[in-house]
N, C-alpha and C positions, 0 to 999 in steps of 0.2 A: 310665054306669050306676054305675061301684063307683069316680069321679074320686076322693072323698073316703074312700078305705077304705085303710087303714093293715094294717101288717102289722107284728106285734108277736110276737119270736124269743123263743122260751120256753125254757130249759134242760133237758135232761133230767133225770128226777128221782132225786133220789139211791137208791141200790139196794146196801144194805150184804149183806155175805155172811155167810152162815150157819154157814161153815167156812174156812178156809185152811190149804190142803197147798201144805208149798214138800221140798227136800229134806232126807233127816234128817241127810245131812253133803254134805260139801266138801272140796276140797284148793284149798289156789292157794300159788303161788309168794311170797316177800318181792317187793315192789314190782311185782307181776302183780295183773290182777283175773280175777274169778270173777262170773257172773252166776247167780243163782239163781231159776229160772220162779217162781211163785205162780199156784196154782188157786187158785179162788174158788167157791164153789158158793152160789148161782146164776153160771150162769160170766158172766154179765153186770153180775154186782155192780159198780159203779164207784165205792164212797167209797173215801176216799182209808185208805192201807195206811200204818203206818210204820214206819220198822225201828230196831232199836236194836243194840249190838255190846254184848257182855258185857265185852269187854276190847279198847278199843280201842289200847292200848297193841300188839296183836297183830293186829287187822285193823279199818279201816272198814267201813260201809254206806251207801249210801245206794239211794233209786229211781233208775231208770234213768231219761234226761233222757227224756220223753215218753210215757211206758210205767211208770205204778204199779203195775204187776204182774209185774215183774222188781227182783229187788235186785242191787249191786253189788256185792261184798266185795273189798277191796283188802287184799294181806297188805302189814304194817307190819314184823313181828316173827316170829320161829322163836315158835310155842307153839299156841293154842288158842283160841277163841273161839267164843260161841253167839249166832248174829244170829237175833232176836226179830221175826216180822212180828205187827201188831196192827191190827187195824180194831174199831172198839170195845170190844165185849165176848170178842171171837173172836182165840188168837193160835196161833201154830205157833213152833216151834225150827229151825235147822240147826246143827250143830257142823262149824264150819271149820275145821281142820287146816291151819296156816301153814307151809311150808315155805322153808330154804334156798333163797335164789336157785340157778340155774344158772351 
């Protein structure tokens, strides 16, 4: 009956958020990282988020390998730094606090 019926995989559609709460600070150690959750509301929003570091000279960011709604901050440097999340028009702060290693 349906020999000739094709099945054709369709992407979900993109669904950006209307707000992003991540936290408004951090600590992490020199060469330790820090993961910072990311709400979304709609909490189903899936475009894609990106982060940026104010000073990367004191820590990176990146998303978590599989999970765009966690960032990664690795301390580089003793001092300070504000990772930026952004999904288009919508962005939040955290202020990470880089500490001495142990």
């Amino acid at each position: 009956l349906f020999a000739n019926a094709k099945i054709i995989a369709t992407s979900e559609p993109t669904v950006a958020p209307t707000t992003i709460t991540m936290p408004a600070t951090a600590t992490v150690k020199v060469g330790e990282t820090v993961e910072l959750p990311i709400v979304t509301d709609p909490f189903q929003a899936n475009a894609e988020i990106t982060y940026t570091s104010s000073a990367e000279a004191k820590g990176t960011v990146a998303a978590k390998s599989g999970n765009n709604k966690v960032a990664v901050v690795t301390g580089v440097a003793e001092g300070s730094t504000t990772i930026t999340a952004t999904c288009g028009n919508v962005t939040d702060t955290c202020t990470v606090t880089v500490q001495a290693a142990s």
